[in-house]
C-alpha positions as CSV (number, residue, x, y, z in Angstrom):
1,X,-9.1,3.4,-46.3
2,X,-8.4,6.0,-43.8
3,X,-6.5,9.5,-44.3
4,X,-3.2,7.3,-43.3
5,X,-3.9,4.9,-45.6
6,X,-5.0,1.8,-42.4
7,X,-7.4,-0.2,-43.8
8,X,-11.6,0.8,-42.6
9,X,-12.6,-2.2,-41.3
10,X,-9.7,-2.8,-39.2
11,X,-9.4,0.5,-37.9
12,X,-13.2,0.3,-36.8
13,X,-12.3,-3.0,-35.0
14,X,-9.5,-1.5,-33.4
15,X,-11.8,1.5,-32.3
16,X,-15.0,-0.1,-30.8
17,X,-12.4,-3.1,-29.0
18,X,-10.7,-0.2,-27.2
19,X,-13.7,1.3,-26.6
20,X,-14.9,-1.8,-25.0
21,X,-11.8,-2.2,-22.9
22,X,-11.9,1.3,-21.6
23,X,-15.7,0.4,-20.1
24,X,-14.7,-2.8,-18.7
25,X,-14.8,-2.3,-14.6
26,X,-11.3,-4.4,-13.5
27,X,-12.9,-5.7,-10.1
28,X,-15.0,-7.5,-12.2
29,X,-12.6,-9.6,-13.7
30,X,-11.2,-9.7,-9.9
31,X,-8.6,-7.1,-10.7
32,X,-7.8,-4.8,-8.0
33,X,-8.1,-1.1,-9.3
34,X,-4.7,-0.4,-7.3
35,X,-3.5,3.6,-7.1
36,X,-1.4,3.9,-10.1
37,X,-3.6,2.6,-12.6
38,X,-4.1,5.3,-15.3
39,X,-5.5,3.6,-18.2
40,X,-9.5,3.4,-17.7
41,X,-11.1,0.0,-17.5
42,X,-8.8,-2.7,-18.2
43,X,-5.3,-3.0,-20.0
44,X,-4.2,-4.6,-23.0
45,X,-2.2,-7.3,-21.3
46,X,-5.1,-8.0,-19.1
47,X,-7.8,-8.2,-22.0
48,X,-5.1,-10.3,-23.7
49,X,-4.7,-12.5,-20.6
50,X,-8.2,-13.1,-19.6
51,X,-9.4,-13.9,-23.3
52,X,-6.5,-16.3,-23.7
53,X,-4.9,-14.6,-26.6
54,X,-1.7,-13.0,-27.4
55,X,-1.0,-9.4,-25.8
56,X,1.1,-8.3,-29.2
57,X,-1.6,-9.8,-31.5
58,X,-4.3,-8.1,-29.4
59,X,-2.5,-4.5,-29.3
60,X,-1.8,-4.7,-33.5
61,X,-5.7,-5.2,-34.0
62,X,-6.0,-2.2,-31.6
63,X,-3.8,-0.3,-33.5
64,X,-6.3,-1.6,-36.9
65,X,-3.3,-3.7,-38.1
66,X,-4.4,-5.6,-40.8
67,X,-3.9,-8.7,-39.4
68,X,-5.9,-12.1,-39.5
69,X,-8.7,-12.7,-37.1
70,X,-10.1,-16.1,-36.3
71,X,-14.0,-16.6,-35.3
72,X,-12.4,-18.7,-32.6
73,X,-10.1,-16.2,-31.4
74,X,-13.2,-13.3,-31.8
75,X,-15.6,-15.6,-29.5
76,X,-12.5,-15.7,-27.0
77,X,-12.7,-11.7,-26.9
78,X,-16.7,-11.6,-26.5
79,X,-17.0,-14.1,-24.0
80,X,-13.7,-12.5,-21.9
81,X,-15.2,-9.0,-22.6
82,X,-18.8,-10.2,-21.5
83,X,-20.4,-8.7,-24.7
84,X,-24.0,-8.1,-25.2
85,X,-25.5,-9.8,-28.2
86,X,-25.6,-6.7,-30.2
87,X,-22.1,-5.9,-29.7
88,X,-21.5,-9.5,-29.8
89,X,-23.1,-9.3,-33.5
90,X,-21.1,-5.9,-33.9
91,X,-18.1,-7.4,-33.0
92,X,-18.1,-10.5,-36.0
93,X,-19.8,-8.2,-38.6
94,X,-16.7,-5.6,-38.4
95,X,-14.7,-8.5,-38.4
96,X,-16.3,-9.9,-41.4
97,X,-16.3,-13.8,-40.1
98,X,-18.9,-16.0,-38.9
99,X,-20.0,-16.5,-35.5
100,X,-19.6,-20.6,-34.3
101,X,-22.2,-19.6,-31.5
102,X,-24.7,-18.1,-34.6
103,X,-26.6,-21.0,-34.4
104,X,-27.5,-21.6,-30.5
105,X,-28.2,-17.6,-30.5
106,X,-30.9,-18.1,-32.6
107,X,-32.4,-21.1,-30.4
108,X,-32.6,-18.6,-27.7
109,X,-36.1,-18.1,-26.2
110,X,-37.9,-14.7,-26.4
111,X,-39.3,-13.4,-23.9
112,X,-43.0,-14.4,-22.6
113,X,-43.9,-11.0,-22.5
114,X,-42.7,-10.2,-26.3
115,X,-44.3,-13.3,-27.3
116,X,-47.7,-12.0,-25.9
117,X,-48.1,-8.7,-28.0
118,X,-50.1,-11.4,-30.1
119,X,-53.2,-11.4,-27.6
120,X,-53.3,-7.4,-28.6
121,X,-53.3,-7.9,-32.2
122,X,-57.4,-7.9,-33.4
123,X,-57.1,-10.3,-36.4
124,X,-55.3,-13.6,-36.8
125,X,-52.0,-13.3,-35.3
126,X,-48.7,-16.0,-35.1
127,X,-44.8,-16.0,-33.9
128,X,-42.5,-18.3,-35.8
129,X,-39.3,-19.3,-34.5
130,X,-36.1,-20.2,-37.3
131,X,-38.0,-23.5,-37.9
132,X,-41.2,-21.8,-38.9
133,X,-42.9,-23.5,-35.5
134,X,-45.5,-21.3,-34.0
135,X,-44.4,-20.4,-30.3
136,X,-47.1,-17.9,-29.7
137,X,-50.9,-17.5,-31.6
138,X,-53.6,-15.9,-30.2
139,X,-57.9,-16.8,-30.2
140,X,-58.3,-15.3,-34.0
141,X,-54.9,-17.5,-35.7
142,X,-57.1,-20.7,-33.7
143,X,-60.2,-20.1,-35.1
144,X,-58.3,-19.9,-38.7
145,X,-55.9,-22.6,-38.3
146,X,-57.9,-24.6,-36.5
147,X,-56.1,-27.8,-37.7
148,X,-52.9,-26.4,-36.8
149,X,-53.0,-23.9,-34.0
150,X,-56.7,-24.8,-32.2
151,X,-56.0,-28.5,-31.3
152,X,-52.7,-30.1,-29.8
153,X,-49.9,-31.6,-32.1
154,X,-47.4,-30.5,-34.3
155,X,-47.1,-26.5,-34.7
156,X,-44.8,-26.3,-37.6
157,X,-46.3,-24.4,-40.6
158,X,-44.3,-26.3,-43.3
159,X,-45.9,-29.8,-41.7
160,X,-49.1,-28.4,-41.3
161,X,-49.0,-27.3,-45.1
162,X,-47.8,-30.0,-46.8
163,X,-48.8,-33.2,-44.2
164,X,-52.4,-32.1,-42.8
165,X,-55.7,-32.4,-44.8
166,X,-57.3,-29.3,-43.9
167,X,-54.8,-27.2,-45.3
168,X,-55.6,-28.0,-48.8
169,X,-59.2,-27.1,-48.3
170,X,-58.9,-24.1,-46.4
171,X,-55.8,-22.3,-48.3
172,X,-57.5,-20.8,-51.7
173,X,-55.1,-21.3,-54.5
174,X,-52.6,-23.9,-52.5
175,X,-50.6,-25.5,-54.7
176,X,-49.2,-21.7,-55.4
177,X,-49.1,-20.9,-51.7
178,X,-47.1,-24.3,-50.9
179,X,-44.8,-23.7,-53.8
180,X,-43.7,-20.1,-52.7
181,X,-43.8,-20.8,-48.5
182,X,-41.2,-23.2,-49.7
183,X,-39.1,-20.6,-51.8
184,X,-39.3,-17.9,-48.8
185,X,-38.2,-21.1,-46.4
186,X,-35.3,-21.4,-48.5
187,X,-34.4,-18.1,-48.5
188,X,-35.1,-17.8,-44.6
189,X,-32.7,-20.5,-43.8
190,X,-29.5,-18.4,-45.3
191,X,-26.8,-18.7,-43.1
192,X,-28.5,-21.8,-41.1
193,X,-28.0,-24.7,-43.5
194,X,-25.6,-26.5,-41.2
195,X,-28.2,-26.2,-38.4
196,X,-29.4,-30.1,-37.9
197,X,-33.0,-28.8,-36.8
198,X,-33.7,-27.3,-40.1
199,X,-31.8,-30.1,-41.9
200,X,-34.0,-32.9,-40.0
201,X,-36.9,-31.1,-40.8
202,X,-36.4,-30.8,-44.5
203,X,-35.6,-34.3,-44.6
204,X,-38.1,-35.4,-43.0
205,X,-40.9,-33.4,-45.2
206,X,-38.9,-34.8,-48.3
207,X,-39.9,-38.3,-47.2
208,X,-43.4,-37.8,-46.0
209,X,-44.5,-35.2,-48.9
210,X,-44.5,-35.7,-52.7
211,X,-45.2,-32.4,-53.2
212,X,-42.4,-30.4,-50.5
213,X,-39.8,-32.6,-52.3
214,X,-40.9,-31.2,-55.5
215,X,-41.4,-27.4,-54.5
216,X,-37.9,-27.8,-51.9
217,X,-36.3,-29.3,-55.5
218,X,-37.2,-26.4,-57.7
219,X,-34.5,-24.4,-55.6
220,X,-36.6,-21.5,-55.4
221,X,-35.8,-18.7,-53.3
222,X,-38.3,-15.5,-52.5
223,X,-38.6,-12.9,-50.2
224,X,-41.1,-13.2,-47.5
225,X,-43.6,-10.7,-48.3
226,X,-47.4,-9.5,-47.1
227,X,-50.1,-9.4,-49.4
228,X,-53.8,-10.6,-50.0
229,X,-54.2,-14.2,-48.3
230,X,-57.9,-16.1,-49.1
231,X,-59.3,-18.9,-47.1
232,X,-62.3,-21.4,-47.5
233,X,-62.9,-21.5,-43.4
234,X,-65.4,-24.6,-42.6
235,X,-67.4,-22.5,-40.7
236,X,-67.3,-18.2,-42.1
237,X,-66.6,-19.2,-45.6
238,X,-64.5,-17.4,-47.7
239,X,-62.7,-14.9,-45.6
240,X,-59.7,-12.4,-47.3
241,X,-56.7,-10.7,-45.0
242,X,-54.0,-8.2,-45.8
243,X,-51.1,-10.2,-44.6
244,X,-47.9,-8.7,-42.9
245,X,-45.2,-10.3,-41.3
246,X,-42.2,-8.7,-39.2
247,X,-39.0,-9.6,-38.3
248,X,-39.3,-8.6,-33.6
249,X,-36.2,-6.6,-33.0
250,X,-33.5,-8.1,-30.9
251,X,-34.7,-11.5,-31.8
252,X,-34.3,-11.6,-35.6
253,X,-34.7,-15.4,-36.3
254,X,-38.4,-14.8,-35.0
255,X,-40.8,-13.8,-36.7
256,X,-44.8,-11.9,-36.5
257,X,-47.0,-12.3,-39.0
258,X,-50.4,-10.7,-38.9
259,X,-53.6,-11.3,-40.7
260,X,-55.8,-7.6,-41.0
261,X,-59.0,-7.3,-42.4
262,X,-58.6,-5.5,-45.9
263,X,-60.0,-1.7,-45.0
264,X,-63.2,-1.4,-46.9
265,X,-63.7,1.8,-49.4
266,X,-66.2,4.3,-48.7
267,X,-69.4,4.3,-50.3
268,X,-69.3,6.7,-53.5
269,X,-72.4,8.6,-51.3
270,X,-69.7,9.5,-48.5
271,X,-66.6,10.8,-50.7
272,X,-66.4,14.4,-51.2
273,X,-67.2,15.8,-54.6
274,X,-64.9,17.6,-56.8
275,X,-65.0,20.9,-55.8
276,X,-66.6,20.8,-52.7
277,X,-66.5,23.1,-49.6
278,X,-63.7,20.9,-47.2
């Protein structure tokens, strides 16, 4: 609550949506300035009337009314207000509603050029989109997942897992690995479950795999964390990396994950001694 007792979230909502209003340029919205306009950027009335919504309503969640707001009514104000998709994001989380268009934001493609900061990376490197498909690898993540990432066909890691021979020989320790990629997919898909990719997909792997139906039953959910990660490769044997993984700012439904070469300890020759001059 604030000092007057108006409720925080409302009166934050009321803030940053006059804020926005002030910053709108009326010729934009092919409103002539005209010489007796005080107010800067746009007026209520004219928010209200280009977002379709009512001028009284609109001024009372201004003035952090506590009054009821609609993810309907909301995606009326950031597509009238031309929002970007952070303020877009702003706008829903102050409002504490869902956004309908969630789900075809997250479908949206990243940029080529953030996609290629995996050609920099020296070890095996991968992008994952909200399906867990690979939409950028580089020579290293290839070589590795040769069987999934070095020939054409599908690029899904959850099919490539649980469908493709080669997995269970090069993953060390797979049936533990298959169970817990299952419990972080689980726990990646919060706040997707509607989303008929990801539902097709897990229906889909439910049919063709004995063992995803089993794991995907269990109803296991876990963080998506780094750590050690052991292969049997077919050609360098048994390799080890340090995995991390990162969510890419701006584009949270993608993903990089990184396989580095565990640093190797000094010799006990080339460590300083106790005591030793430094």
């Amino acid at each position: 609550m604030t000092a007057d007792g108006a409720d925080t979230h409302a009166y934050t909502l009321g803030t940053f949506l006059r804020s926005l209003r002030e910053r709108q340029v009326p010729a934009a919205h092919g409103i002539a300035p005209g010489p007796r306009r005080r107010t800067p950027g746009l007026r209520r009335e004219e928010v209200a009337q280009i977002c379709g919504v009512s001028a009284t309503w609109y001024t009372w969640i201004e003035q952090g009314r506590d009054v009821s707001v609609s993810s309907s009514t909301l995606a009326r104000l950031a597509r009238g207000l031309r929002l970007s998709r952070a303020e877009r994001t702003y706008l829903f989380e102050l409002a504490g509603k869902h956004d309908p268009d969630k789900q075809h934001a997250a479908a949206e493609d990243i940029p080529v050029a953030v996609l290629s900061c995996v050609d920099a990376i020296a070890g095996p490197a991968y992008i994952l989109d909200r399906t867990w498909t690979a939409r950028r690898w580089n020579a290293e993540a290839a070589r590795l997942f040769s069987g999934w990432l070095g020939t054409a066909g599908d690029r899904n890691l959850l099919r490539y897992i649980f469908l493709h021979p080669e997995a269970c020989r090069l993953i060390c320790d797979w049936e533990e690995r298959a169970y817990r990629v299952t419990a972080e997919f689980r726990a990646a898909m919060t706040g997707h479950m509607d989303d008929p990719d990801l539902r097709s997909l897990i229906a889909d792997l439910s049919r063709q795999s004995v063992d995803f139906s089993r794991c995907w039953g269990m109803h296991s959910v876990l963080t998506r964390e780094g750590g050690l990660r052991t292969f049997n490769h077919a050609t360098d044997g048994f390799v080890r990396y340090q995995q991390v993984s990162l969510t890419i700012a701006g584009w949270p439904n993608f993903r990089l994950t990184m396989l580095l070469r565990p640093a190797t300890p000094k010799p006990e020759k080339d460590r300083p001694h106790r005591g030793a001059a430094r």
